[in-house]
C-alpha positions in Angstrom: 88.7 67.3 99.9 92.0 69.0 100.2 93.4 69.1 104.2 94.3 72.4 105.8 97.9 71.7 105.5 98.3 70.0 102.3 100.3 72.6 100.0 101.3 72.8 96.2 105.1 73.6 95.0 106.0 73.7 91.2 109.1 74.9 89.3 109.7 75.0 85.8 113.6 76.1 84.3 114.0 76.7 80.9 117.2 77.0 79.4 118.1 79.1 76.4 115.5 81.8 76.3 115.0 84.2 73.6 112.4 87.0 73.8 111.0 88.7 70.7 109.0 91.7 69.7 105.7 91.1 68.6 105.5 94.3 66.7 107.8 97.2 65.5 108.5 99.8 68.8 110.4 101.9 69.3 112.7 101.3 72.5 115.0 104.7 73.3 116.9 105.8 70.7 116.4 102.1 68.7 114.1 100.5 66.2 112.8 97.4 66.8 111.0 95.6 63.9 108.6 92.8 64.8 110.2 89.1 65.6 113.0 91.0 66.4 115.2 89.6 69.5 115.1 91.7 72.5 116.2 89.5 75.2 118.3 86.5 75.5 118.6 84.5 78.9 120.8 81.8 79.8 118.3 79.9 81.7 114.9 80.9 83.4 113.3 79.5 86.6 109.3 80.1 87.1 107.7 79.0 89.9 104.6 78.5 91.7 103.1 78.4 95.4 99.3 77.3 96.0 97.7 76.0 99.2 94.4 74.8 99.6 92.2 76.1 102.0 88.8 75.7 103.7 87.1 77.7 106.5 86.0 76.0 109.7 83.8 77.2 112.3 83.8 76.4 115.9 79.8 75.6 117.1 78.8 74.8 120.6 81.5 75.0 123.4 81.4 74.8 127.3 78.4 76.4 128.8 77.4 77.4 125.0 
């Protein structure tokens, strides 16, 4: 069981990135054939946020 507070961080950097066309487009004025670089990036950082969570009800009480 996971407690209320207990929360997940990740990151990821990846350095050196190189996006390709999977197919032939046409972007603009421009013909890209497929593999073709599009993109280049220096370095890229991905991250993630989770938290685990479970609902608690409140039973019974003063005069209740």
């Amino acid at each position: 069981m996971i407690p209320l507070t207990e929360q997940y961080f990740g990151i990821k950097v990846l350095y050196e990135v190189c996006l390709r066309a999977k197919t032939a487009m046409e972007f603009g004025d421009r013909h890209i054939e497929a593999d073709e670089p599009v993109l280049y990036f220096d370095n890229v950082a991905m991250s993630m946020l989770s938290e685990g969570n479970k609902a608690i009800f409140a039973r019974g009480g003063w005069l209740n």
